[in-house]
C-alpha positions as CSV (number, residue, x, y, z in Angstrom):
1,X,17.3,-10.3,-10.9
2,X,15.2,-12.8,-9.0
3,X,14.4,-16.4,-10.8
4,X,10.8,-15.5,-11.0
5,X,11.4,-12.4,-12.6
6,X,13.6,-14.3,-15.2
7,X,10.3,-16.2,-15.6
8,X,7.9,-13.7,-16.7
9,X,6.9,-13.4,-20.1
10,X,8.1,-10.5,-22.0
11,X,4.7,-10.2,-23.2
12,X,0.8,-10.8,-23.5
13,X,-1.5,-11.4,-25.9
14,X,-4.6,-9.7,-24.8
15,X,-7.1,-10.4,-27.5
16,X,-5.6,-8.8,-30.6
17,X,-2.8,-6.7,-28.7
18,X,0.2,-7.5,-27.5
19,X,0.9,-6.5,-24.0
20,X,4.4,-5.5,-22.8
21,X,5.4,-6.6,-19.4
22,X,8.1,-4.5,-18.2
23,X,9.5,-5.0,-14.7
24,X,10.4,-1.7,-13.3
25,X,10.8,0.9,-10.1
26,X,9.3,4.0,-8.1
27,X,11.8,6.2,-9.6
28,X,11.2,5.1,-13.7
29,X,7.0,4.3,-12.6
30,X,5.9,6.9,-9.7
31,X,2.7,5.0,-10.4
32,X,4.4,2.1,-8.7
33,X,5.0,3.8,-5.3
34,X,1.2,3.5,-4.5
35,X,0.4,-0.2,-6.3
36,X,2.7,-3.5,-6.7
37,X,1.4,-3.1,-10.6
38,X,-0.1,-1.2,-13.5
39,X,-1.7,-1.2,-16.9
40,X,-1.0,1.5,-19.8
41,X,-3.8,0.8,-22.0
42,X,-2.6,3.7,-24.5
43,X,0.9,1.9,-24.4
44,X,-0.1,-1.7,-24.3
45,X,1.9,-2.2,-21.1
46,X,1.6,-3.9,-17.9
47,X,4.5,-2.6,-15.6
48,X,5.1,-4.6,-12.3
49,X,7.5,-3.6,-9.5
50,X,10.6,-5.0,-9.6
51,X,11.1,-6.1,-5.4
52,X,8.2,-8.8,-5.1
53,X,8.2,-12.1,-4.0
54,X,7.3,-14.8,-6.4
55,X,3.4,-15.0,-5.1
56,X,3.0,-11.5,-5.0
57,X,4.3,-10.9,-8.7
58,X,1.7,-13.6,-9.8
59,X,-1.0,-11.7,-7.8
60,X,-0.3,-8.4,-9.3
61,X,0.6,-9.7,-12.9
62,X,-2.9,-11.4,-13.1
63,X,-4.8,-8.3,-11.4
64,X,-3.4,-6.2,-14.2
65,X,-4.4,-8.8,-16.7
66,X,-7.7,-8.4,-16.2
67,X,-7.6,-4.4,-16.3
68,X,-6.5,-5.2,-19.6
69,X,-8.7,-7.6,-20.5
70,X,-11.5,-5.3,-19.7
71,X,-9.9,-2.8,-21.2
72,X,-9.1,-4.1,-24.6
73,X,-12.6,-5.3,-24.8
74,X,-14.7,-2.2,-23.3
75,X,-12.4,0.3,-25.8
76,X,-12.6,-2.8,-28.7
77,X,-16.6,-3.3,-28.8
78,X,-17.0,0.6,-29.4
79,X,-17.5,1.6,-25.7
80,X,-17.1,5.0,-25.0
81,X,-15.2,6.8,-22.0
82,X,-17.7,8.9,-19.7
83,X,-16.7,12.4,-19.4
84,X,-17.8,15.9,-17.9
85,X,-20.8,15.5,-15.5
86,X,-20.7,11.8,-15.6
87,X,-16.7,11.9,-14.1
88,X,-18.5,10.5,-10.3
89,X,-20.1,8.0,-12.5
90,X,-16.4,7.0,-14.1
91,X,-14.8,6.9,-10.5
92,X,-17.1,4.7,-9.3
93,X,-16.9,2.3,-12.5
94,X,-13.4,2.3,-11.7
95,X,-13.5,1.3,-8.3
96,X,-15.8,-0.9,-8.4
97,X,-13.9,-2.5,-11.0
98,X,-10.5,-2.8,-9.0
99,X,-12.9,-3.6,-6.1
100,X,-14.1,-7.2,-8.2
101,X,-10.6,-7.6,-9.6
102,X,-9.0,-7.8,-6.4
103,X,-11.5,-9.9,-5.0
104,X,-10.9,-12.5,-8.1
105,X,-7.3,-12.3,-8.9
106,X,-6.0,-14.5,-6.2
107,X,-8.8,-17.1,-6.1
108,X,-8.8,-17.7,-9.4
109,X,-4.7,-18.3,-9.2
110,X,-5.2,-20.4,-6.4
111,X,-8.0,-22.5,-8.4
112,X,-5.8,-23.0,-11.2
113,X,-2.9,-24.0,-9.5
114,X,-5.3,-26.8,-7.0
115,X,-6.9,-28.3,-10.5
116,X,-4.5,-28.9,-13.2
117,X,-6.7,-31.0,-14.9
118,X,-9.4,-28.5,-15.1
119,X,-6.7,-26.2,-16.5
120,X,-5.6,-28.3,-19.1
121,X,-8.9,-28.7,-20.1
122,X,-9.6,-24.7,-20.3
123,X,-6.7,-24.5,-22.5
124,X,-6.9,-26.9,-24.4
125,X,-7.5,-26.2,-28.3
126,X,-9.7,-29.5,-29.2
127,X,-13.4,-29.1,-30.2
């Protein structure tokens, strides 16, 4: 297995779940022959392609990261999924979403990585 891979954290805390990250294939996740990742909100996975480069793993892992995140806090704060009629409504929600996500997902790597500082400062725990 690749270095990075040996660097990825086995899992995510996502507000009060913990996320699996399990590095995998086309033949175990068909999913993965049409995306570099995925998230499995009703298994609390995020399931990444096991052939990526290093910047490409980073892309996908935060992409999915955010799915999650909107996930655990849509399906947390009582939100309810659209069914019947309003499925049009639901496929365009979802695209839309991905849409935003992929717009965001390398920026916002690429502004972390260029301002340590300001990163430190997000993450840091002080009052």
């Amino acid at each position: 297995m690749k270095k990075h891979y040996k660097a990825l954290p086995n899992n995510v805390l996502i507000g009060q779940r913990n996320w699996r990250v399990v590095v995998s294939n086309e033949k175990e996740h068909p999913e993965l022959s049409e995306a570099w990742a995925y998230y499995d909100g009703a298994h609390d996975e995020i399931i990444v392609r096991d052939n990526m480069t290093a910047g490409r793993l980073r892309i996908a892992l935060i992409h999915e990261i955010l799915h999650a995140i909107r996930y655990c806090t849509m399906n947390e704060a009582g939100a309810i999924e659209l069914q019947g009629e309003e499925e049009d409504v639901t496929d365009f929600m979802m695209r839309m979403e991905h849409y935003y996500i992929f717009t965001w997902a390398e920026p916002l790597l690429i502004v972390m990585r260029n301002n340590p500082k300001l990163l430190k400062f997000l993450l840091s725990k002080a009052d």
